[in-house]
C-alpha positions in Angstrom: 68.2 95.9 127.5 67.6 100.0 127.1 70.3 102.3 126.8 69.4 105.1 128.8 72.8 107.1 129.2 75.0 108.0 125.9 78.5 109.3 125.8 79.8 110.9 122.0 82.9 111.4 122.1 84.1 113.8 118.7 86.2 116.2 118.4 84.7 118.5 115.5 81.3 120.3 116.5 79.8 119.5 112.9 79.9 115.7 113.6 79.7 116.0 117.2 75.9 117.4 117.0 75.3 115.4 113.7 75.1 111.9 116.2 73.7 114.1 118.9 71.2 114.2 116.6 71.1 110.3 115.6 71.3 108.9 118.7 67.9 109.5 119.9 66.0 109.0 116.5 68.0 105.0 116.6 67.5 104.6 120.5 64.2 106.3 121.8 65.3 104.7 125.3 68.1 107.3 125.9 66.8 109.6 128.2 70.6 111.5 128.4 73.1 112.2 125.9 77.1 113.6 127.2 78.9 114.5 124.6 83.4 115.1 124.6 85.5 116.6 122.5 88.5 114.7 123.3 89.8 111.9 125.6 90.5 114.4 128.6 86.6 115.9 128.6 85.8 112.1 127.8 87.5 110.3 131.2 86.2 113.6 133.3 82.4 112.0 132.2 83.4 108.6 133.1 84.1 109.8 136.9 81.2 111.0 136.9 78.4 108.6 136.0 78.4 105.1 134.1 76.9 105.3 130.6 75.1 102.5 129.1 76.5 103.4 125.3 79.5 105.3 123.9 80.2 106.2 120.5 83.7 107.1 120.2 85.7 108.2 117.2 88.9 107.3 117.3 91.4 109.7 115.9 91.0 112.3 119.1 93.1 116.3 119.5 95.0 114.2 122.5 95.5 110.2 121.2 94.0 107.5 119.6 90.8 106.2 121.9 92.2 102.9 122.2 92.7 102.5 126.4 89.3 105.0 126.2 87.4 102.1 124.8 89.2 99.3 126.9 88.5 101.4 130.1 84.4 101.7 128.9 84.4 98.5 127.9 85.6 96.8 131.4 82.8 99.4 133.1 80.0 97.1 130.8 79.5 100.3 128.1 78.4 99.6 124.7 81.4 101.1 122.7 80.5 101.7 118.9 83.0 103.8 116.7 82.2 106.3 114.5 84.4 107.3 111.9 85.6 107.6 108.3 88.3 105.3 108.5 87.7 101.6 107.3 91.4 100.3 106.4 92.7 97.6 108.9 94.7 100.0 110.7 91.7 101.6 112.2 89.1 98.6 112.6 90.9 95.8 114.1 92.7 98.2 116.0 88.9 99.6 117.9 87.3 95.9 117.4 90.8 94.8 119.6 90.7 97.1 122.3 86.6 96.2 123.0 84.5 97.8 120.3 81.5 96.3 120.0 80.3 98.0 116.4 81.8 100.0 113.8 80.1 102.5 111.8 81.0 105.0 109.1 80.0 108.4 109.2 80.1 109.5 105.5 77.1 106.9 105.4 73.7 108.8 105.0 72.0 109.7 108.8 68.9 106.4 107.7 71.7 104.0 107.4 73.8 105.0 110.5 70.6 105.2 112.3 69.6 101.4 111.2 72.9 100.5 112.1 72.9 101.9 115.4 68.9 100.4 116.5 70.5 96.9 116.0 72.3 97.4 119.4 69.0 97.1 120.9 68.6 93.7 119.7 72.0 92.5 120.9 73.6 92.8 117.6 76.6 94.6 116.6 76.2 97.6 114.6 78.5 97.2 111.8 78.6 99.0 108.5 78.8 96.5 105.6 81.9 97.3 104.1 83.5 96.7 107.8 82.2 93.1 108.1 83.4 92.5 105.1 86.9 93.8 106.0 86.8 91.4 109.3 84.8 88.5 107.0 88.0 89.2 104.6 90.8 89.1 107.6 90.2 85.7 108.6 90.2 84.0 105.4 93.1 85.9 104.6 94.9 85.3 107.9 97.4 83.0 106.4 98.6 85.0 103.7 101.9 86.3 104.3 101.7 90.3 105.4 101.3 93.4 102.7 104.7 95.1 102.5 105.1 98.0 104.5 104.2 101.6 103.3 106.9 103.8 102.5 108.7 106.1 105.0 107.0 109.3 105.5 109.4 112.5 103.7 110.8 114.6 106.9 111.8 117.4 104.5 108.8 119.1 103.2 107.7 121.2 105.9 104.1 122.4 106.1 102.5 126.5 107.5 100.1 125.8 110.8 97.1 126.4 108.2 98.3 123.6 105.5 98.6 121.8 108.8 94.8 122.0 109.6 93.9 121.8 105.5 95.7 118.2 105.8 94.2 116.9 109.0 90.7 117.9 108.2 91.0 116.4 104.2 92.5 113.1 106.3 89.0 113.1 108.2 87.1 113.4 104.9 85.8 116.6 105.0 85.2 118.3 101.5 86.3 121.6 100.6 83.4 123.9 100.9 82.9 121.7 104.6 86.7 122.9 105.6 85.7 126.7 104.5 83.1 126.5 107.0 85.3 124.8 110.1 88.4 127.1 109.3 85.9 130.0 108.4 87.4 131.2 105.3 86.5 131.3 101.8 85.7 128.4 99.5 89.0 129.5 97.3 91.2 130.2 100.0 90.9 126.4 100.7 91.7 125.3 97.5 94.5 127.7 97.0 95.5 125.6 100.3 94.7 122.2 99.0 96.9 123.2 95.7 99.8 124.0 97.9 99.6 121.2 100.2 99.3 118.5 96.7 101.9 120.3 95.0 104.3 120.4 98.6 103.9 116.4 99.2 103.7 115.3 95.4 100.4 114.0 96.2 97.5 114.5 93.7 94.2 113.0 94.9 92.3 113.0 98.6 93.3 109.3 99.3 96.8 110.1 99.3 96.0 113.1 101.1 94.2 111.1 103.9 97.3 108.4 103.9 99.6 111.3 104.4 97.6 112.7 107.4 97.6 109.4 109.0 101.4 108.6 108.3 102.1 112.2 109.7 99.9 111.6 113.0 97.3 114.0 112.0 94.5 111.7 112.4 96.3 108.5 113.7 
């Protein structure tokens, strides 16, 4: 069946254009594409028309889009999500609240777009490494629960700046991709990034990214 209206729902402009972009090229059916930068701009489309698809990331400025994609997916929309995150506290999460596919977005634009013209044939559009995860899961249901990660260390405060150099690290933007959001030099960043590994005792992007998520910088 053609998808003829499309909802992205992204918060950074970057991204948010990038599957503005993709859509179309995957699904030559869409005739309209609405695009959101968070869940507020997101539920204001929603009372206005019905769309057929929405791809949703789903770390937003204002929540996770958890009830966003229960709430599409009870209207009948197609609810992919498009992020970086592929850990188990991300996917079975979206695939819970009525996902239909999961994509990643660091993948190059031909794979995402191959990825995304399988809804068209009534398949789900997931990236490999994510049916893997889910293939994983279930054989692994039985296995007695990883121990929890460690409490997150209230005392080391972070500036409003270190703040944004975290959260956008945590969404897997590189360095000289940050100068360009924040708008400021290419050293001024990693003078930042410097800081903010030195302040948390961290040393590499991963535990950068762990440490946004544990902070609620990305949830």
């Amino acid at each position: 069946m053609p998808h003829q209206r499309a909802l992205i729902v992204e918060d950074l402009d970057e991204p948010r254009q990038w599957l503005a972009d993709v859509l179309p090229r995957a699904l030559p059916s869409l005739q309209c594409v609405d695009t959101a930068a968070n869940l507020a701009e997101a539920r204001a489309h929603m009372g206005q028309t019905r769309h057929d698809l929405a791809v949703v990331d789903w770390s937003l400025p204002d929540g996770t889009a958890r009830e966003l994609i229960a709430n599409l997916s009870r209207q009948g929309t197609v609810v992919v999500v498009a992020t970086i995150h592929d850990d188990d506290s991300h996917v079975f999460p979206a695939l819970q609240a009525g996902a239909s596919g999961y994509v990643l977005k660091s993948q190059p634009r031909v794979v995402v777009e191959a990825q995304l013209r399988r809804i068209e044939q009534g398949e789900p559009p997931l990236s490999p490494s994510i049916a893997m995860r889910v293939l994983h899961h279930f054989r692994q249901a039985d296995e007695p629960a990883a121990a929890a990660a460690p409490d997150v260390d209230e005392d080391v405060r972070l500036t409003e700046r270190e703040v944004d150099i975290l959260r956008l690290i945590g969404k897997g933007y590189k360095a000289a991709e940050i100068a360009r959001l924040l708008s400021i030099t290419l050293n001024t960043v990693n003078t930042y990034v410097r800081d903010v590994y030195r302040k948390l005792g961290i040393g590499s992007r991963a535990e950068a990214a762990l440490e946004a998520s544990r902070r609620g910088l990305i949830r």
